[in-house]
N, C-alpha and C positions, 0 to 999 in steps of 0.2 A: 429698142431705142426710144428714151423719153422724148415727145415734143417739146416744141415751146408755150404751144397749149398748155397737154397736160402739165408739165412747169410750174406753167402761170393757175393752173386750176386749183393743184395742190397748195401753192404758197397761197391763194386765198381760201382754201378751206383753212389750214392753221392759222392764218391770222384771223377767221370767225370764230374759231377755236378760240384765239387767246382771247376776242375780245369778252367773249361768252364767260371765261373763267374770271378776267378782269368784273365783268357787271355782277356776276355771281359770291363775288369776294365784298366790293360795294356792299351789295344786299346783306351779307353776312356783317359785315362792322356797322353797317345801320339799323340791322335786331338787335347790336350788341349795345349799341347807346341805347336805345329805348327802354332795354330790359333792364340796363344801369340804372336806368334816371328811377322809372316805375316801380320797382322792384323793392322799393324801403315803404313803401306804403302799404307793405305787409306786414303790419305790428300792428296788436293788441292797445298796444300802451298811447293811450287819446293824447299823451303833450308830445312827445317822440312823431305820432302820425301828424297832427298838427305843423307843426315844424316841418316834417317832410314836404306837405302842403304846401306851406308859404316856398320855400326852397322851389320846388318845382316852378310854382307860380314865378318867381321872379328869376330864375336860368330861362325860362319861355319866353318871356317878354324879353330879356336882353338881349336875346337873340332875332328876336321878332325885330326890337330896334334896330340891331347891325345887318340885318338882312332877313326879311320878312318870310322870301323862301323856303330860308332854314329851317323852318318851322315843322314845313306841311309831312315832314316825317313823325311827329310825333303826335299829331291832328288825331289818327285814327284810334289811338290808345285814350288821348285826353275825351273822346267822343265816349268809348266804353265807360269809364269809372266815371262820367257824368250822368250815366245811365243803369248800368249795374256791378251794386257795392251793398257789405251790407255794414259800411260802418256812414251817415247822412254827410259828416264833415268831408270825406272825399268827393259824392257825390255833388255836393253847392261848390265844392271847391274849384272841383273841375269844367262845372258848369258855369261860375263865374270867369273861370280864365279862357273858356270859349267866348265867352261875351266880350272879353276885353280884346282877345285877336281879332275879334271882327269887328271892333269899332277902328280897329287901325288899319281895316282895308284889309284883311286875309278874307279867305273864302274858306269860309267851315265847312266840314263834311257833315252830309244827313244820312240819319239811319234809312237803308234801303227798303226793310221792307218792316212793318210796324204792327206784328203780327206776336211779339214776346218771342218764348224762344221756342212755340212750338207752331209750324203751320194748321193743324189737325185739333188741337186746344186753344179756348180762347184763354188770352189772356189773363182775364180777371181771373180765372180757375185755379191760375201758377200757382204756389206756394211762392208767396212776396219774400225777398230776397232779405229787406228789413224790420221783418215784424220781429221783432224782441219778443213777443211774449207765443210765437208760435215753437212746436215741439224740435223744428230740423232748424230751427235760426243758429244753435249752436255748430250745428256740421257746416251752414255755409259759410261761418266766419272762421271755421278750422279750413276748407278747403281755400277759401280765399289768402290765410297766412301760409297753406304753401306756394300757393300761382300767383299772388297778386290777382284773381281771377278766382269767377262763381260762372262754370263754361253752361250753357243750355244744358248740356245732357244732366250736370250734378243738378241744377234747379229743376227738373223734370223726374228726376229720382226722386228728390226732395217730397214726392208725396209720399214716400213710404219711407222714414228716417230710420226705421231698424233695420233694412234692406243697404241704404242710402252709410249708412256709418261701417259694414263689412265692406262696400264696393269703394270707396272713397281708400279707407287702406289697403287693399288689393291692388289698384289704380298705381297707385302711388310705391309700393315695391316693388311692381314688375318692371317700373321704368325709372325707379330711382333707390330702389334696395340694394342689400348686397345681393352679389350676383359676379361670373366671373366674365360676364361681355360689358365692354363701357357703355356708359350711358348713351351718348349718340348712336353707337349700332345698335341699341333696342328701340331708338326713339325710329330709327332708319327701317329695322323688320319692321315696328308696326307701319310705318308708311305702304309699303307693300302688301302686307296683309289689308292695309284700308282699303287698298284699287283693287282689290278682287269684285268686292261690292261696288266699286267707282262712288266711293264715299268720301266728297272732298271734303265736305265738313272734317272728318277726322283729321284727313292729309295736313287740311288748312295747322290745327292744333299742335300734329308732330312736326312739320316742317319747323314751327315757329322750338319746337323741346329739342328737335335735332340741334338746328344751331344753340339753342343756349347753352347746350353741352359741350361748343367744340366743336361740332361734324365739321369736315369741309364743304366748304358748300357746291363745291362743282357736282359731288354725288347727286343734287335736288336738281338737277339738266339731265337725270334717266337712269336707269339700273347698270349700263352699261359703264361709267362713272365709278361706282362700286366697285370695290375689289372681288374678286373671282370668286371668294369662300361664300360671299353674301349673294353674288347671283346663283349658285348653285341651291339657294332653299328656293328657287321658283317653282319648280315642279314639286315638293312638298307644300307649298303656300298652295298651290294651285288646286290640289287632290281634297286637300284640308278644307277647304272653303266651298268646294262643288262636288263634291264624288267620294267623302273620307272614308267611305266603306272600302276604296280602291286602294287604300296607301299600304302597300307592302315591308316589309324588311329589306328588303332589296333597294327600297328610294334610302331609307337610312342607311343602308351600307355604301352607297356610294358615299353620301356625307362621311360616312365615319374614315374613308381609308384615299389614298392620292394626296400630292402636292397641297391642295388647300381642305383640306378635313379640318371636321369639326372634332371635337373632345365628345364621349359623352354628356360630359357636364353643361357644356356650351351649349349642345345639341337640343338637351331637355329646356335649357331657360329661352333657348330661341322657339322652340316649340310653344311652352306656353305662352309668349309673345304674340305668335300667328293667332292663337285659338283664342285667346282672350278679345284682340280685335278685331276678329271674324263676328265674333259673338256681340260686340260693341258695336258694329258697323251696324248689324243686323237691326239693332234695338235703334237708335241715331235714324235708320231710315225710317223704322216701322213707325216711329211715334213721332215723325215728319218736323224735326227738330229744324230750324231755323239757323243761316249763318250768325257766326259770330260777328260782334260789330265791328269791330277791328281786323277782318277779314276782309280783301280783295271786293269779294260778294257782299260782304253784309253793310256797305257804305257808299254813298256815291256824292259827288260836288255837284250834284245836277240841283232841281228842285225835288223836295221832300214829297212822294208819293204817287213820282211821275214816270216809275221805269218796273219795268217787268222784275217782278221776285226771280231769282234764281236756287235754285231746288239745293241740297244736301246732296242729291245724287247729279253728277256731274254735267249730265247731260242734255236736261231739258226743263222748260220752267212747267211751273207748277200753280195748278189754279187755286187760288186761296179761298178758303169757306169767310165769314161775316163772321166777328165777334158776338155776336146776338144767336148764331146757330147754336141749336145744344143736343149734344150728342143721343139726348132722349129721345129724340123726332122720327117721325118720318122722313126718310131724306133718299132720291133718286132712286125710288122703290124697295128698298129693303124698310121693309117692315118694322116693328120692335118685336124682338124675337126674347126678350127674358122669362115671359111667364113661359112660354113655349120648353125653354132651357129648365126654368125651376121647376118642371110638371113632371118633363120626361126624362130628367139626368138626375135630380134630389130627391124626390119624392118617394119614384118609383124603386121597390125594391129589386136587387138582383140576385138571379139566381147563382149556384156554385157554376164555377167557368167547367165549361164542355172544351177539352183541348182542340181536339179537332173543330168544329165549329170557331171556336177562336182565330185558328188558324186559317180556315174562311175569312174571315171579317179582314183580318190584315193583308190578307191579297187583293181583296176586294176594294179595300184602301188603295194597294197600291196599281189595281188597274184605275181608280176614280181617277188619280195622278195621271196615268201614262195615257190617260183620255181627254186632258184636258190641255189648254193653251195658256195655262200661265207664265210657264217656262221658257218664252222665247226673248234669246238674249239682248237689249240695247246694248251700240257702244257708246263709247265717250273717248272722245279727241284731248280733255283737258288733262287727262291723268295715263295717257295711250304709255308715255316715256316710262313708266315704271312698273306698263303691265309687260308678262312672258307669256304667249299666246292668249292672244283674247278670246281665240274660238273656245277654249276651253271653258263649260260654263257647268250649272245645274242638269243634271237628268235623271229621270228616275229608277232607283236603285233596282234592280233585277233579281237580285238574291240578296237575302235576308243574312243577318247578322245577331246571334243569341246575345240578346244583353248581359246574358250571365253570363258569360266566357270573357267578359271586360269589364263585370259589374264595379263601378268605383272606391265603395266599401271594402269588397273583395279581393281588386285588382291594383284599379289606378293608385287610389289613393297610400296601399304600400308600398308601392314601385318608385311613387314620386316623394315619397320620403326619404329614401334612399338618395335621392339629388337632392333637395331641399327642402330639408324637417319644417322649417317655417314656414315658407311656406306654401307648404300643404296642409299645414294645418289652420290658416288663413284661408285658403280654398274651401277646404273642406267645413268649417265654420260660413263663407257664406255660400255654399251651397244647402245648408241647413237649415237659416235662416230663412231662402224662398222657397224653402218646399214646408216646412211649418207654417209659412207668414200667413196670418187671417184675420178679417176682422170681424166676420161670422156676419156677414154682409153682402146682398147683392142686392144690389140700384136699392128701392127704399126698401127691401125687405131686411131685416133683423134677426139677429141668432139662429143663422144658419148654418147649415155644417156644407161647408163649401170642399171639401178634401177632393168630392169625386170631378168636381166641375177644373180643380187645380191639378189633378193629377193627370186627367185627359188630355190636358194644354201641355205639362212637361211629356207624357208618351206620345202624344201626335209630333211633335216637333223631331223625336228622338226616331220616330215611325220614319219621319220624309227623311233623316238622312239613314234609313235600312236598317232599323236596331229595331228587336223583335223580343218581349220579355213573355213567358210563358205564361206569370204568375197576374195579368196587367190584360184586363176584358176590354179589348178592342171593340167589341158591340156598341162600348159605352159612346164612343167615337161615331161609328159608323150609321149605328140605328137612332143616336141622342141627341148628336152635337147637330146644330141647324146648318143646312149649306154655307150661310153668308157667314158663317162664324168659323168654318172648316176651310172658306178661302181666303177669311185673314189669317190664319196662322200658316195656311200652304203659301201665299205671294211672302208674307215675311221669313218665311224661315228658308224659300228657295230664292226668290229675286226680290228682296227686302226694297231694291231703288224705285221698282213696277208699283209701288202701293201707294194709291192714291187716297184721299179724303173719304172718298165716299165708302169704299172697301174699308178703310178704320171704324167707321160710323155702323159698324156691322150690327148692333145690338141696343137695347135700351138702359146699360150699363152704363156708369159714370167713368168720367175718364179718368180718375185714380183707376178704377179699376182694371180700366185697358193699360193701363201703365203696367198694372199689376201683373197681368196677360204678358206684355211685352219684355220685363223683368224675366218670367218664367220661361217662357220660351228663349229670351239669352242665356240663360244658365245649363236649359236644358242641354241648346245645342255645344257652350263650351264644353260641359260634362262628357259629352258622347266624342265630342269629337277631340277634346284632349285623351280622352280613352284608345280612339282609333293609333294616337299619337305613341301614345305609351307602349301601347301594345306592339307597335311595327318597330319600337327603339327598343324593347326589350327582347 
């Protein structure tokens, strides 16, 4: 027998419900004007963008006249392109029509935290968004004519523009190529795949790509929302992003067969959706990238410089270094460890690999792991609605996994041709790119042959998630690489959100260079771990 309690409990749980879907629907047709209005300021052609300009500037103000309110929806957007653009006309443009709302009595938003776009790099180091005569000024005004937008992570790639021109087109067909799932469900898996790492930066970016496709918006109120085919890749998103050594045939067979299965075809493009921004979350933490300004986070109506930063990683703020630091120092006792690195990993010759002995070294790696306290999980409450078990996190792998039984040359990279020729062969171009990439450079040293010092960084990375190459001297690693330079690539490639300032400042390297670092080890781990992918779907 129902009371009248229970009744009355229910009829107010559905009316929270409705209102919930009501405010969520709002939010949905208020990104949809924004992205209307802002969205023509993506041309090339200076009297076309001009004109869009003036157009904007005078739809603002006539609205500002009929109701001033109306306004503060589009505050957050006119604040970005007064700040970062790389064409000058948008940015005077937009930063004159801030000047004019607030002499009419609106209250502009301030940038929150005034840091560029990376917590961990000072500013002046960025590659300027507007320098005309620098080498990646061309890729930021291509990624800008597709986003109306130059997001932190593409200007933080931007030190390395032949890395920066394969990942910008990889970016950009995984979540708007051909492909046989719509655009909103890719933009919806990577949201998912971002909260494994509790990386709201990312969320922040696909929420706003969800809706501009169409998604519904009640799905962004939790996973639960989603249709049943989409929650069933939690426990492959899950495996994929902490444990990929663990992912069986058996997680894909249930996908594949019941009521809501996937296709092969679906399966593979949702796969490399996960694995792609596992690998992007990773990189976003490790190089302590900054909100966007038009982000929730990255603005505030208070006074300009008077509220605690909030971190990329969802959960907790984050103490910011001085622009005046420089990554060459001494800094909260790590040492500068380069000539250390250039004496006993370039110099020194080695001998032919002892297998057995080898095979030492990688255990012994991964007892240093299963000895240490990097690994213990935070949560986060902001992104809790779109995680499936949060107890599930990083640990270190127990048995070992032969790279050559999934080598990508050998394996992945046929396998994933079979689903799509294009690209994998977009993949497989930049994954070429950062294992070639060099400038025969380290900090001021000159024509160096750096192969051993980049290759260590892609096999340790592939080492933490269990992947063991016979032909690949683990010694180089264990006996070469310095502590402090072994636990930034262990925090970022297991708990990327744990990595703090001072643990980045690991060495007397320049920060292109840790960019560099940071590039290699995302590659490394999408590589290995779209292999694990492949391999359990085939």
């Amino acid at each position: 027998m129902v009371t009248n309690s229970t009744e009355e409990e229910m009829l107010g749980s559905k009316k929270l419900e409705k209102i919930s879907i009501i405010i969520a629907q709002k939010q949905s047709l208020d990104h949809t004007r924004v992205e209307d209005m802002f969205s023509k300021l993506a041309t090339d052609d200076e009297v076309e963008r001009v004109n869009v300009i003036k157009d904007i500037q005078n739809d603002i103000k006539e609205m500002a006249y009929a109701e001033l309110d109306s306004v503060k929806l589009f505050l957050s957007t006119i604040l970005r392109l007064s700040q970062r653009s790389p064409y000058p006309d948008i940015t005077s443009g937009m930063t004159d029509l801030l000047h004019q709302l607030e002499g009419l009595g609106l209250q502009i938003p301030r940038i929150r935290i005034k840091k560029g776009p990376s917590f961990y790099i000072p500013q002046h180091l960025v590659p300027k968004l507007d320098d005309t005569e620098s080498d990646v000024y061309q890729l930021f005004k291509e990624a800008f004519l597709n986003d109306a937008r130059i997001s932190h992570m593409v200007q933080i790639m931007g030190f390395h523009p032949k890395y920066l021109k394969h990942w910008v087109q990889t970016h950009h067909y995984i979540l708007r190529g051909p492909g046989q799932l719509p655009k909103h469900i890719r933009a919806y898996i990577g949201i998912l795949a971002s909260c494994r790492h509790h990386c709201l930066y990312s969320v922040n970016l696909l929420e706003r790509e969800f809706l501009c496709f169409g998604g519904p918006s009640d799905w962004l109120q939790g996973i639960q929302h989603a249709p049943r085919k989409i929650q069933n890749l939690a426990t492959v998103n899950n495996i994929l992003c902490h444990q990929p050594w663990n992912l069986q045939a058996s997680h894909m067979q249930e996908l594949l067969t019941g009521p809501d299965s996937w296709s092969k075809q679906e399966l593979s493009q949702a796969l490399t959706i996960i694995c792609h921004f596992h690998a992007l979350t990773q990189f976003i933490l490790g190089c302590g990238l900054t909100h966007e300004i038009d982000s929730s986070a990255g603005h505030t109506y208070g006074s300009s410089g008077c509220c605690t930063p909030i971190k990329v990683f969802s959960s907790s703020p984050l103490d910011t270094p001085s622009d005046d630091e420089s990554s060459g120092s001494e800094k909260n006792g790590y040492p500068i460890l380069f000539d250390d690195i250039y004496t006993r990993l370039l110099e020194e010759e080695r001998e032919p690999i002892n297998s057995e002995l080898n095979y030492q070294h990688f255990a012994d790696l991964l007892e240093q792991q299963a000895n240490t306290e990097l690994y213990q999980s935070r949560r986060s409450s902001a992104l809790s609605h779109y995680i499936v078990n949060p107890d599930y996190t990083y640990s270190v792998c127990k048995e070992m996994t032969h790279g050559h039984d999934f080598d990508w040359d050998e394996m992945g990279f046929p396998i994933f041709r079979h689903y799509n020729t294009e690209l994998a062969d977009i993949l497989d171009a930049k994954f070429k790119i950062i294992q070639r990439l060099t400038y025969k450079t380290m900090g001021q040293k000159e024509n160096i042959d750096t192969t051993k010092l980049r290759e260590s960084v892609w096999y340790f990375t592939q080492q933490l998630l269990g992947v063991y190459y016979t032909d690949f001297d683990y010694g180089l690693i264990k006996c070469k690489l310095p502590d402090n330079f072994k636990d930034y690539i262990r925090v970022t490639v297991s708990t990327p959100g744990k990595l703090q300032e001072e643990t980045f400042r690991f060495t007397g390297f320049t920060d292109s260079e840790k960019v560099h670092f940071s590039l290699i080890m995302m590659e490394s781990r999408f590589q290995a771990t779209f292999c694990f992918a492949l391999k359990a779907l085939n």
